[in-house]
VOKOLMI-18277 format. One record per atom (N, C-alpha, C): x, y, z; residue in three letters. Coordinates in steps of 0.001 Angstrom, whole numbers, plus 524288, in hexadecimal, padded with zeros to 5 digits. Example, Ala and Ser with C-alpha at 12.3 -4.5 7.8 and 13.67 -1.06 7.14 Angstrom:
833867E9C681E78ALA;8300C7EE6C81E78ALA;833907F31C81E78ALA;832327F73681BA8SER;835667FBDC81BE4SER;832648001E81EBESER;
This chain:
6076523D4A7A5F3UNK;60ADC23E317A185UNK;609F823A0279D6CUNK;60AB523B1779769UNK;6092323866793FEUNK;60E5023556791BDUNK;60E3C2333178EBCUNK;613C92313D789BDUNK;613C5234AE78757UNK;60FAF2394E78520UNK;6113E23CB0781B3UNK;614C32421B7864DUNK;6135B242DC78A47UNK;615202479778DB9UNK;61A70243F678EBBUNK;61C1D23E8F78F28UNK;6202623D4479181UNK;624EE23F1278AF1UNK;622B623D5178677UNK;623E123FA678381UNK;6275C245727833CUNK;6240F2480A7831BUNK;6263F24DED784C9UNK;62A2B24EEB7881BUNK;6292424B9A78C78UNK;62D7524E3379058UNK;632AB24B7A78ED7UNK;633102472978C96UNK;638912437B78BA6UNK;63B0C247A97875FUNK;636DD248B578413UNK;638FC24DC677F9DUNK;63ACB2520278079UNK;6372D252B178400UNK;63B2A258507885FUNK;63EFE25801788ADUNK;64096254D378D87UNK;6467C254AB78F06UNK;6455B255BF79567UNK;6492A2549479642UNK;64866255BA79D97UNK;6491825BD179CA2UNK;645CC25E887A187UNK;64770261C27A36DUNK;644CC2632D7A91DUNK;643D62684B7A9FAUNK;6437B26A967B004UNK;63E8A267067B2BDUNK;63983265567AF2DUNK;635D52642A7B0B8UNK;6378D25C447AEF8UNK;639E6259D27ACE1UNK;639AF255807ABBEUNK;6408D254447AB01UNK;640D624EB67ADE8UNK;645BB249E77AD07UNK;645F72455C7ACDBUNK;6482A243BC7A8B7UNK;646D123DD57A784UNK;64A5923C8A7AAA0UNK;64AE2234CF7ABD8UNK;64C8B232D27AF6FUNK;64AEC22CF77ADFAUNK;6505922AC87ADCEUNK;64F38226087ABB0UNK;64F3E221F17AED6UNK;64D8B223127B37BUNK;64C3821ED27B743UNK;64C1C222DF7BE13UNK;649A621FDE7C313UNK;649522224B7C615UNK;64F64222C07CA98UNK;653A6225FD7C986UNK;65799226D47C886UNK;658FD2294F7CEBDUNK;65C4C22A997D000UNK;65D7822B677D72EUNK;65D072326B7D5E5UNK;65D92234C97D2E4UNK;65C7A23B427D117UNK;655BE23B087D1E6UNK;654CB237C57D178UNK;64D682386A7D04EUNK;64C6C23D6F7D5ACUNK;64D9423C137D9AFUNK;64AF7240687DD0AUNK;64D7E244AD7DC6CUNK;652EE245687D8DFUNK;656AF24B957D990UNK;6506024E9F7D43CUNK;64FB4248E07CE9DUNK;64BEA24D807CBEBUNK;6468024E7C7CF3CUNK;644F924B0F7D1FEUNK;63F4C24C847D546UNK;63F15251A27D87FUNK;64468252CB7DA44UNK;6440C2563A7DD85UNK;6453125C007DA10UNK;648D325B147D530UNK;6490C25E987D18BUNK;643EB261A57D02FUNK;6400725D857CE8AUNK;63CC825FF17CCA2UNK;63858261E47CED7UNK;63754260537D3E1UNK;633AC262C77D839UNK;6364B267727D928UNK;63A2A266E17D89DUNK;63D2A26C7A7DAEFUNK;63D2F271B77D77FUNK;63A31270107D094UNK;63A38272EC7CD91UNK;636662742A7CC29UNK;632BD272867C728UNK;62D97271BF7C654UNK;62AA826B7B7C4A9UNK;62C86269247C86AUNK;62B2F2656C7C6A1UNK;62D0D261C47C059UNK;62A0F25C9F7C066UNK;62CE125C937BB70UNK;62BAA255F77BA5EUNK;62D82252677B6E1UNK;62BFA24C0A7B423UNK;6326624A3F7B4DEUNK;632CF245727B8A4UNK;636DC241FE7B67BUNK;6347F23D2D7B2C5UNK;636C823CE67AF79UNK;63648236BA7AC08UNK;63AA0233017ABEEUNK;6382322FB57B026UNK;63B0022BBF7AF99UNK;63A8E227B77ABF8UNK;63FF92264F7A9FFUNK;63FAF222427A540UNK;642AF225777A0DDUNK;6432E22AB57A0F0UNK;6463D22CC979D69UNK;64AA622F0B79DA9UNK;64EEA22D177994AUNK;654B822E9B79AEFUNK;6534A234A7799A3UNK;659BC2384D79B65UNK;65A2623B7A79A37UNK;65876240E07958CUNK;65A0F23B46790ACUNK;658BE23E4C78A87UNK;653B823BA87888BUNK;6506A23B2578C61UNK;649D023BC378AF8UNK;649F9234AB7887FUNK;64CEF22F2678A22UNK;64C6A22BD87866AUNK;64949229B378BCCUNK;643FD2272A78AE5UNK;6406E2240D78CE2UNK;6428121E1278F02UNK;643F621D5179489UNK;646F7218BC7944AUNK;641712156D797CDUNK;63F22218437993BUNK;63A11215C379D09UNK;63BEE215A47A1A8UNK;63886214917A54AUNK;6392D212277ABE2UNK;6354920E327ACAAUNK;636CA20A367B01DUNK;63236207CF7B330UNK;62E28208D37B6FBUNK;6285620A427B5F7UNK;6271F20C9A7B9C1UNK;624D22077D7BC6BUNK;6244E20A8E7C282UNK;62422206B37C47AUNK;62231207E57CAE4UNK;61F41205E77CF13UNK;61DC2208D17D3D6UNK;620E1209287D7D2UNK;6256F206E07D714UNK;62A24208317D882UNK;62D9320BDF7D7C0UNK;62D8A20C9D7D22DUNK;62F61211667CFE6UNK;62DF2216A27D109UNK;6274D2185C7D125UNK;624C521A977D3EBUNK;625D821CF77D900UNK;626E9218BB7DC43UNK;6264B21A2C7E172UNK;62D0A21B527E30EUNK;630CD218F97E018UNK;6362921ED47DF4BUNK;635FC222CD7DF97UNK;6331D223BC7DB12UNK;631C1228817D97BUNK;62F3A22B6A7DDDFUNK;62BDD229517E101UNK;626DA22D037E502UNK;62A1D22D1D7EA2FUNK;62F652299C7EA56UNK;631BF228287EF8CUNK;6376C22E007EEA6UNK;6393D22E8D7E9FAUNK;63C10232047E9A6UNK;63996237D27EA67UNK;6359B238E17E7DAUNK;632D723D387E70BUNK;630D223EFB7ED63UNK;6303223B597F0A3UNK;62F0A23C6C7F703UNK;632B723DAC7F83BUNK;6379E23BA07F766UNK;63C1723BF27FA55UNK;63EBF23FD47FB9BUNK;63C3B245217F79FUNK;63DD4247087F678UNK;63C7E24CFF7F9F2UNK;63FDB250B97FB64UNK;63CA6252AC80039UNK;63BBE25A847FEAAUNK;636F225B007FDEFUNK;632AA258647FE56UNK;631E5255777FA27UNK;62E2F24F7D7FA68UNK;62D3224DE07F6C1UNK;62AAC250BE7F0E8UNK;62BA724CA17ECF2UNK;62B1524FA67E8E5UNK;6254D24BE67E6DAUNK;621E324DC67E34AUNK;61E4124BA37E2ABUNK;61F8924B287DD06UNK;61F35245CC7D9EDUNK;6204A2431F7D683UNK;619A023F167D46FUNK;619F623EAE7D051UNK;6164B23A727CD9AUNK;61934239437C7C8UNK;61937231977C90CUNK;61BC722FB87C528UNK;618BC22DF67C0B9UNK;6176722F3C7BB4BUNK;613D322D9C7B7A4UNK;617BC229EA7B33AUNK;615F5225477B2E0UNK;618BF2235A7ADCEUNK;616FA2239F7AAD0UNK;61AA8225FC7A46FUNK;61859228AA79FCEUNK;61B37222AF79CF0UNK;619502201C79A8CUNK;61B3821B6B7969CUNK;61F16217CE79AF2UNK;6248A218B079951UNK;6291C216F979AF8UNK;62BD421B0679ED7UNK;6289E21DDA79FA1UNK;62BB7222E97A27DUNK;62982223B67A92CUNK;62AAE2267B7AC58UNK;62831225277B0DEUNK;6284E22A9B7AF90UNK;6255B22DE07B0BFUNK;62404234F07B162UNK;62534236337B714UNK;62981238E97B9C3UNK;62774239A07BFD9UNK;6266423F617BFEDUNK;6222B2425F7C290UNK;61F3F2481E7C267UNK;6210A24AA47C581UNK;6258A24DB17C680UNK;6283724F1E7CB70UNK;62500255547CD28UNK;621BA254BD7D0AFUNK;61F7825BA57D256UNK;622C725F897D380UNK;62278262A87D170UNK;62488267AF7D478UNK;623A1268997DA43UNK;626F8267487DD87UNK;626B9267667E405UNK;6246526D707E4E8UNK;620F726E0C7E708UNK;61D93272957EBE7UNK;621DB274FD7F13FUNK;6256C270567F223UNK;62811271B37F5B7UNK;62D582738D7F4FCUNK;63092274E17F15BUNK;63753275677EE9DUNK;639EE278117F21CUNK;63D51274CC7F2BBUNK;640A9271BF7EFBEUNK;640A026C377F26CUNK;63F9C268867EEC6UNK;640AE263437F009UNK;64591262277F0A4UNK;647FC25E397F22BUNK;64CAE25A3B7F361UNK;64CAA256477F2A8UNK;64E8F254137F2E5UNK;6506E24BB57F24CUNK;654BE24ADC7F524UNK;656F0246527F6C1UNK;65B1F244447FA3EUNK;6604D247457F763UNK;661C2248FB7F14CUNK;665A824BF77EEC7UNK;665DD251C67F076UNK;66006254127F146UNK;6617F259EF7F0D4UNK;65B8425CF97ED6BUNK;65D402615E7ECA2UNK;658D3265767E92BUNK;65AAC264817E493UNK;657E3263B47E162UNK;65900263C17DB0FUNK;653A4267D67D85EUNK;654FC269607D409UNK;650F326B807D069UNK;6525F269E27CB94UNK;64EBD26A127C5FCUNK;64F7F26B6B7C0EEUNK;651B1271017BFEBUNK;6552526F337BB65UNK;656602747B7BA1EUNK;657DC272637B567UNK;652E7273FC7AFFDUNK;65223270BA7ACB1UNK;6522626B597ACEDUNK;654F0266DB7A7F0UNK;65696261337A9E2UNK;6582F260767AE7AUNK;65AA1262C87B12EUNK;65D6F2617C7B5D7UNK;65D03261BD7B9F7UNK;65E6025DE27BE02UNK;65D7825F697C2EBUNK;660B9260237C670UNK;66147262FF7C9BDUNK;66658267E67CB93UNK;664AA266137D177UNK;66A46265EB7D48DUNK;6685E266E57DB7AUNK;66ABF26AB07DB29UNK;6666826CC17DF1EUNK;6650E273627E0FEUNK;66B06274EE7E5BFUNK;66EA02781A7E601UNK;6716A27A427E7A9UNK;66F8D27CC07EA6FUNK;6707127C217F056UNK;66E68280487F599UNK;66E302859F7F3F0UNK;66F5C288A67F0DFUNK;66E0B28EB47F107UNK;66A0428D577EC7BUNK;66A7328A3B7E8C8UNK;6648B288097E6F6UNK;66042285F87E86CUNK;6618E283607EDFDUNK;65C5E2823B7EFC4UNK;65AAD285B87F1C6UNK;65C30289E97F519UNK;65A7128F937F6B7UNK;65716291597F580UNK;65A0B291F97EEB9UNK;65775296C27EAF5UNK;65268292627E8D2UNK;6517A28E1B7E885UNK;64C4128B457E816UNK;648B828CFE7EB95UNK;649E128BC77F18FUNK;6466928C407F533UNK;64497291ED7F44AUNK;646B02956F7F2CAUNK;645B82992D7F179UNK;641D229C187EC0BUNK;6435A29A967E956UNK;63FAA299A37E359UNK;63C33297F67E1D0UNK;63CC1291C47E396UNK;6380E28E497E21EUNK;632BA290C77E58DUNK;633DC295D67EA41UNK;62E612976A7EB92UNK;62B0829AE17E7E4UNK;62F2B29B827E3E5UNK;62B0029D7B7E0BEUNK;628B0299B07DC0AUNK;622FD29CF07D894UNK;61FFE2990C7D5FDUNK;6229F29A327D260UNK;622682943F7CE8AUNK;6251F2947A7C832UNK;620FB296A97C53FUNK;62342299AA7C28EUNK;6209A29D417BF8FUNK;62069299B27BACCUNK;62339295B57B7FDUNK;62232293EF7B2F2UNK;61E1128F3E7B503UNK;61F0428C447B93BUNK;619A6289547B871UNK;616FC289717BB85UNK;614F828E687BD2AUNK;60EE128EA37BEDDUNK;60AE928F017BA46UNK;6062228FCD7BC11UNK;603B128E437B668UNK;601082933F7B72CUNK;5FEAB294F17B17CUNK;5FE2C299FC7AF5DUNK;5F87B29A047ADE5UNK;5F5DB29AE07B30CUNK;5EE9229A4D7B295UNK;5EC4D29C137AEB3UNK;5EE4629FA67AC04UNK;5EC572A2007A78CUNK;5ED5D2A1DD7A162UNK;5F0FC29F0B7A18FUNK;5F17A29AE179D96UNK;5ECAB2964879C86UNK;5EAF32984279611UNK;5E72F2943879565UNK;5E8FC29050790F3UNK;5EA0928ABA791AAUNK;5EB1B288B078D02UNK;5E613285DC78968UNK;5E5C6284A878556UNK;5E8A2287777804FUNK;5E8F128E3877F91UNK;5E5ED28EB6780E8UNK;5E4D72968B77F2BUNK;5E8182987077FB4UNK;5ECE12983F78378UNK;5F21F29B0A783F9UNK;5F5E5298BA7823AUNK;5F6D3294C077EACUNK;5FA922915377E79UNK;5FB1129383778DAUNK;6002F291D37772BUNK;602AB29578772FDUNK;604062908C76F52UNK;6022C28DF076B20UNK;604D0287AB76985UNK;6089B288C876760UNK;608A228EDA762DAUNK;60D2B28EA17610EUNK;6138728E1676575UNK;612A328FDB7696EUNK;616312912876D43UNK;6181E28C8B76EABUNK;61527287E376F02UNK;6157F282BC77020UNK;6178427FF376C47UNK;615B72815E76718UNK;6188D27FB4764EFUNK;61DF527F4C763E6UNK;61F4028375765E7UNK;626972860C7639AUNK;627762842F7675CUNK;625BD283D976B56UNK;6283C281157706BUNK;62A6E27CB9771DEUNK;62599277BB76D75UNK;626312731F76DB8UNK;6287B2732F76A9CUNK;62B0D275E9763C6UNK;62F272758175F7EUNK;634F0275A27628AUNK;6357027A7876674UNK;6393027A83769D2UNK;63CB5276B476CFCUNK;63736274A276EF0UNK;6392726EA977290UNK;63AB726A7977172UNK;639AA26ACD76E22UNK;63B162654176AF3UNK;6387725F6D76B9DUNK;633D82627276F0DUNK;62F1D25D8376F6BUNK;62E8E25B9376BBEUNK;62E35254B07689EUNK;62BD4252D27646DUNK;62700251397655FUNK;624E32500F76320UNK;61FA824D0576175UNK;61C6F2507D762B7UNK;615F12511776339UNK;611E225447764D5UNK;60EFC253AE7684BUNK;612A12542B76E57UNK;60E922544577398UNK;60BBA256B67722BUNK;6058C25534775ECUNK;6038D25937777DFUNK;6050725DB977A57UNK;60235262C5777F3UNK;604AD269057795CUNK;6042F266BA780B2UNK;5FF382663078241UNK;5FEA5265DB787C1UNK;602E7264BC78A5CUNK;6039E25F5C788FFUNK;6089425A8E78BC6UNK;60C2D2602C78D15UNK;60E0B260AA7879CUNK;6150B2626D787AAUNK;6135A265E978B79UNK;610D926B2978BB3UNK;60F9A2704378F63UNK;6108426D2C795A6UNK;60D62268D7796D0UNK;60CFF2677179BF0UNK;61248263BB79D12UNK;6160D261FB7976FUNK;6191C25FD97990EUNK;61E04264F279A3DUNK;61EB6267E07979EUNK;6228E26C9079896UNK;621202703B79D60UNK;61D5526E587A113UNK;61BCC270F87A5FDUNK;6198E277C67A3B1UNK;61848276EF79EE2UNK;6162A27CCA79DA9UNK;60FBC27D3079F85UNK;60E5E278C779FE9UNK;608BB278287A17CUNK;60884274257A52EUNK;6024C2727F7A7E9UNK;6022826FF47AAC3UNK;5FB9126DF57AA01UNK;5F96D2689F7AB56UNK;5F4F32660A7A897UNK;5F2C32687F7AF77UNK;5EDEC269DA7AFADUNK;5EACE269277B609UNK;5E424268AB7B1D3UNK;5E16F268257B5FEUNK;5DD662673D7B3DCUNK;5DB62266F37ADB1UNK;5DD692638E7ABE4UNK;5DC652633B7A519UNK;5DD4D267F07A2E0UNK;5E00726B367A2FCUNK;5E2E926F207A1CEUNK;5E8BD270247A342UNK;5EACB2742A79EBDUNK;5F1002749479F1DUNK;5F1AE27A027A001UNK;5F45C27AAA7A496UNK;5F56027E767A5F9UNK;5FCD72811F7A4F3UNK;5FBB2285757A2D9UNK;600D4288627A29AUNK;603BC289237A864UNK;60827288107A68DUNK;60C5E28A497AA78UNK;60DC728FA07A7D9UNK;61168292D77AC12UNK;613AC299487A9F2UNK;61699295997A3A1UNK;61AD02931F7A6B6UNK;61F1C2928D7A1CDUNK;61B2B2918079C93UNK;617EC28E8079DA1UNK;613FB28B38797E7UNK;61109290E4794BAUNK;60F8F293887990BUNK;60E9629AB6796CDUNK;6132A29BD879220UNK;6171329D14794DEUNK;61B0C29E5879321UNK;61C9C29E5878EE1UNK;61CB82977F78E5DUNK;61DDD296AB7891FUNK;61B5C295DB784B4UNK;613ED2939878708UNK;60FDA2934F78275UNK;60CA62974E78132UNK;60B1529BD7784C0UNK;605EA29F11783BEUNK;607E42A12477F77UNK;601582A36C77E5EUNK;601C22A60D7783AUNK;603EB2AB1F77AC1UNK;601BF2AE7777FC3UNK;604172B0737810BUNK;6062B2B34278810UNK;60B772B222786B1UNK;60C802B0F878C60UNK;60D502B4F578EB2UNK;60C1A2BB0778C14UNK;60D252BE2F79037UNK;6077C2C067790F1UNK;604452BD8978FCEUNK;5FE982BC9F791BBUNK;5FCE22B98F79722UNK;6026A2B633799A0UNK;601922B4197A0B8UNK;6067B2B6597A124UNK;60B552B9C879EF7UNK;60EA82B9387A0FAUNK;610EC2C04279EC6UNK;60FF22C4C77A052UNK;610BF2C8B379DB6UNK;615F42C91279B62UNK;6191C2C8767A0DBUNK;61E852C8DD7A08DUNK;622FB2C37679E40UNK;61D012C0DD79BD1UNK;6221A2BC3C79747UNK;623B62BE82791A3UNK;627EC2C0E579196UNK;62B1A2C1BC78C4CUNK;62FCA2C33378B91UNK;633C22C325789A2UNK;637352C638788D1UNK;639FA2CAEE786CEUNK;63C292CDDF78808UNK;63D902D27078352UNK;642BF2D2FA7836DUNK;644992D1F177EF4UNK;649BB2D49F77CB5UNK;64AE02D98C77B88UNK;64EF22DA0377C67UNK;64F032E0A277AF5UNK;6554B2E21B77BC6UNK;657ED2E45277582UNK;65BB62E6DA77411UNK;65CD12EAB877478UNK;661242EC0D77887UNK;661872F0B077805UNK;666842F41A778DDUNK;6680B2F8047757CUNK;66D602FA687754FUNK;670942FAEE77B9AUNK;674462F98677B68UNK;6771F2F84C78053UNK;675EF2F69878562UNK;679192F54C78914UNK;6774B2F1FD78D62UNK;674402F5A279264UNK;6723D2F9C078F96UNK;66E052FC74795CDUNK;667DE2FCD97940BUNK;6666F2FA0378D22UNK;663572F93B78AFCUNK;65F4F2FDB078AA0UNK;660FF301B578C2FUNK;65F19306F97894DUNK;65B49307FD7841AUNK;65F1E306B27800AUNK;65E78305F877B16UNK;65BDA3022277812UNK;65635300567783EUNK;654282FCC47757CUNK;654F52FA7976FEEUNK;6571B2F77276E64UNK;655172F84076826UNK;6517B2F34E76712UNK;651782EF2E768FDUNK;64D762EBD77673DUNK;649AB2E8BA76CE5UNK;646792E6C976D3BUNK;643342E51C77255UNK;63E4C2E3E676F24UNK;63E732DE35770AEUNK;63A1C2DC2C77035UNK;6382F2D594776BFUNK;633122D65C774EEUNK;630B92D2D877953UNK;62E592CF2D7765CUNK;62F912C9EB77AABUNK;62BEC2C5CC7781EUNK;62A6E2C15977CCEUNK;623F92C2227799BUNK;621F12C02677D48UNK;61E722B9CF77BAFUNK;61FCA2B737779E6UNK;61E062B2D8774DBUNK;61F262ADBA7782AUNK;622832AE7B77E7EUNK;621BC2A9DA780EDUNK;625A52A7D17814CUNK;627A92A44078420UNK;630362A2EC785BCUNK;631C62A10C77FCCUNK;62FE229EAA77D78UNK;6326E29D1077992UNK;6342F2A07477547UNK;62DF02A34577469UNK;62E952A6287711CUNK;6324B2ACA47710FUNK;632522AD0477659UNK;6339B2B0E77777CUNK;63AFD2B0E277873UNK;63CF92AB97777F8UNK;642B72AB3C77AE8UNK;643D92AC787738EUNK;640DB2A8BD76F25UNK;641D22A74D76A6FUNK;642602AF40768A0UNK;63FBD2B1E376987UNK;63DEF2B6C67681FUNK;642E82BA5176B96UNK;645202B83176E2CUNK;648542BBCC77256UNK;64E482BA0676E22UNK;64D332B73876CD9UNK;6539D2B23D76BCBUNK;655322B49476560UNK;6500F2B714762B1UNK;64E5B2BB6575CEEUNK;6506D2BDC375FA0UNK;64DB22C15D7635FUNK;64F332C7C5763E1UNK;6569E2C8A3764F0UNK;658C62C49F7684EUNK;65E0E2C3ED76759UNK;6606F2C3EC762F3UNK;65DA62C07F76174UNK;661932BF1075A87UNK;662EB2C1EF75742UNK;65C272C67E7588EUNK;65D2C2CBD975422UNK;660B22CF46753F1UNK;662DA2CE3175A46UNK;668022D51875B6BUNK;66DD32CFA175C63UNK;66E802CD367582AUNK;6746D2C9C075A6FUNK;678EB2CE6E7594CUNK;6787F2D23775617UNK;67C672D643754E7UNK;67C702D87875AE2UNK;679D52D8A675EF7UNK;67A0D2DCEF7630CUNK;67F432DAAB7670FUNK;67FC42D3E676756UNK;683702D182767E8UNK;688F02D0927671DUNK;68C6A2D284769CBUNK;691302CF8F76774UNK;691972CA18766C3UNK;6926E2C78876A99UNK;693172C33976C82UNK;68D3D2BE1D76C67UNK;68BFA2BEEE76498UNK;686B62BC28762F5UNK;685062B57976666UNK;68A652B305765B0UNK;688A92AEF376865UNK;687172AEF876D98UNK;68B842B169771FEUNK;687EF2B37277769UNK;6813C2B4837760CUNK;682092B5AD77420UNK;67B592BA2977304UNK;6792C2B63F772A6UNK;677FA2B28876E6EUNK;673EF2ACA676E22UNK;673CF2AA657714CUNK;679082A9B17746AUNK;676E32A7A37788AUNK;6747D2A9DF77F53UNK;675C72AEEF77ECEUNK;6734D2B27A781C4UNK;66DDD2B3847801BUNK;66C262B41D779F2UNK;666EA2B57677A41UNK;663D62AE76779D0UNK;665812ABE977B31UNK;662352A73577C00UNK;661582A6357812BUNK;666552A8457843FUNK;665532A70478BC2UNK;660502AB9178E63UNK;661A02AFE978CA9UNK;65CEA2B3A678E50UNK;658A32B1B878D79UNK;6558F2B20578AB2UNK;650C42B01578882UNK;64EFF2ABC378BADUNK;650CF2A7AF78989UNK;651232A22578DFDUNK;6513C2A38D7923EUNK;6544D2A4F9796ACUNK;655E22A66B79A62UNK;650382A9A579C8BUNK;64F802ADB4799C1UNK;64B152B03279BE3UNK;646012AF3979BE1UNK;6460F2ABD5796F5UNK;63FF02A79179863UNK;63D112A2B979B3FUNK;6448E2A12779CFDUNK;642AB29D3C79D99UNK;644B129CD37A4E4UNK;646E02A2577A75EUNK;648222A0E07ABCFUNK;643922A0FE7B03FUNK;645532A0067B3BEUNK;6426529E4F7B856UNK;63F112A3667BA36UNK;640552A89C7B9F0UNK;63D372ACED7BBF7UNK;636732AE3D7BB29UNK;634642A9DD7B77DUNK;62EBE2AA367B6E0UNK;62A8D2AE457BB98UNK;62E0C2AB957C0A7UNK;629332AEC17C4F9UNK;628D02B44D7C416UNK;62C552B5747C245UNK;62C152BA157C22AUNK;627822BC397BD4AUNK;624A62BFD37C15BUNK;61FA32C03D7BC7CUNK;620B12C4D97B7B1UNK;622362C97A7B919UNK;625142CD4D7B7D5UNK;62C1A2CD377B30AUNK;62D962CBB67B156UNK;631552C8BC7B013UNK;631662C82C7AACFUNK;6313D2CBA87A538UNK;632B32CBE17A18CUNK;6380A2CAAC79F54UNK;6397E2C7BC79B97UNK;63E5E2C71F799D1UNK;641182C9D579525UNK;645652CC97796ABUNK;647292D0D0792F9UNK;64C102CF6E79208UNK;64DAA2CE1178D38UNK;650402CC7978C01UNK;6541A2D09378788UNK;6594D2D4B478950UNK;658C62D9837886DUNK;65F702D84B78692UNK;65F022DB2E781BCUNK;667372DC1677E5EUNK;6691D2E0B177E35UNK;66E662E15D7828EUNK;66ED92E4B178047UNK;673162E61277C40UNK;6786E2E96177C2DUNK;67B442E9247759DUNK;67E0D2E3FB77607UNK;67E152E1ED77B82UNK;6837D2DC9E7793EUNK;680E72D83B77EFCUNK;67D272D92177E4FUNK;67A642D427781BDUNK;6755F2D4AE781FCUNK;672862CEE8784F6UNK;66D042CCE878354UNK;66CA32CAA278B18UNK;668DF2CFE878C3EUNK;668AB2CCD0791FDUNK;663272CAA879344UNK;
């Protein structure tokens, strides 16, 4: 990791894949075990909460905390600590074996946060996690640059509120949309998703369709359209097609905020495995389901 990639991620903000941590703190093994338990993910130590750089001492003591907690942990978790400037980087793997534990319990991410797992939740893990994640496996047929979309990247990075001008590479491999292996960057599904020029070129069934229609047994068409331009573009294009029928609504404010949860909701939930799986996003005279 560089000063310019450590950059990026403080700009980020914590979330599912990264948490700052302003020293090596008695929680350290509840996030180690969080994030093996999820997809992996970067603690930085040395940074408070709201991204302010306070440093740590590194040190081979410090180190071997770190490698003494990460064993402890059952099954152990496999960790590598890199110091970026003032910052200590620790690399937490995605565990092979899930669900990990620590002397507290099961924890996961769920976004910023890290949650212990409730017995009818650990169940439904042991249960789930046997299947493969569909957003980050990587997508062999994805070629970068040739499939990569800049304008798409661009609106993306206007979105985020990234400043300054990483490298395109960095940010992709820092947002887990890609991944570096042999001097090449390889796409993940999600990095498809959101950059190809076009994504229902690896992915048939990525798009959405809206569609209006006279009363609630949807019989009666009057407007339907599909879009297929990629998550961003396509939630932005779904969030229009709402706006155009606000007369079909009584109750306008419900509605904005109903046609902002669909969209979201359907792009961004967990059902990826599913290969088959179009999103239809359908009104009828006095609702948006």
């Amino acid at each position: 990791m560089t000063p310019a990639d450590l950059e990026i991620l403080v700009q980020e903000g914590e979330g599912t894949t990264l948490e700052f941590k302003e020293n090596l703190s008695s929680s350290f093994a509840r996030e180690l075990v969080a994030m093996a338990n999820t997809i992996g993910g970067k603690i930085l130590l040395g940074v408070r909460d709201d991204g302010t750089v306070l440093g740590v001492t590194d040190s081979n003591a410090l180190r071997a905390r770190i490698q003494d907690i990460a064993r402890n942990c059952d099954p152990p978790v496999k960790v590598v600590a890199e110091p970026v400037g003032k910052v200590l980087a620790v690399h937490v793997r995605e565990s092979d074996t899930k669900p990990v534990q620590c002397s507290d319990g099961f924890f996961w991410r769920q976004g910023a946060v890290t949650q212990k797992l409730a017995r009818d939740e650990i169940r439904d893990f042991f249960r789930t996690e046997r299947a493969i994640r569909f957003d980050v496996s990587l997508c062999p047929r994805f070629r970068y640059p040739q499939d990569f979309d800049g304008e798409k990247y661009a609106a993306w990075m206007r979105l985020s509120g990234v400043s300054g001008r990483p490298r395109t590479e960095d940010v992709l491999v820092n947002i887990e949309a890609a991944e570096r292996a042999g001097g090449k960057l390889l796409f993940r599904n999600a990095g498809v998703l959101f950059f190809a020029k076009n994504v229902r070129h690896f992915f048939n069934q990525a798009y959405i369709t809206c569609l209006l229609a006279k009363g609630a047994d949807k019989v009666h068409i009057l407007d339907r359209k599909d879009f297929d331009g990629g998550i961003v573009t396509d939630i932005e294009d779904a969030l229009r097609f709402r706006a155009q029928h606000p007369h079909r609504l009584p109750d306008r404010a419900a509605a904005a905020r109903e046609h902002r949860r669909v969209p979201n909701k359907s792009a961004a939930r967990g059902d990826h495995q599913r290969r088959n799986a179009p999103r239809l996003v359908h009104r009828g005279r006095q609702r948006l389901r």
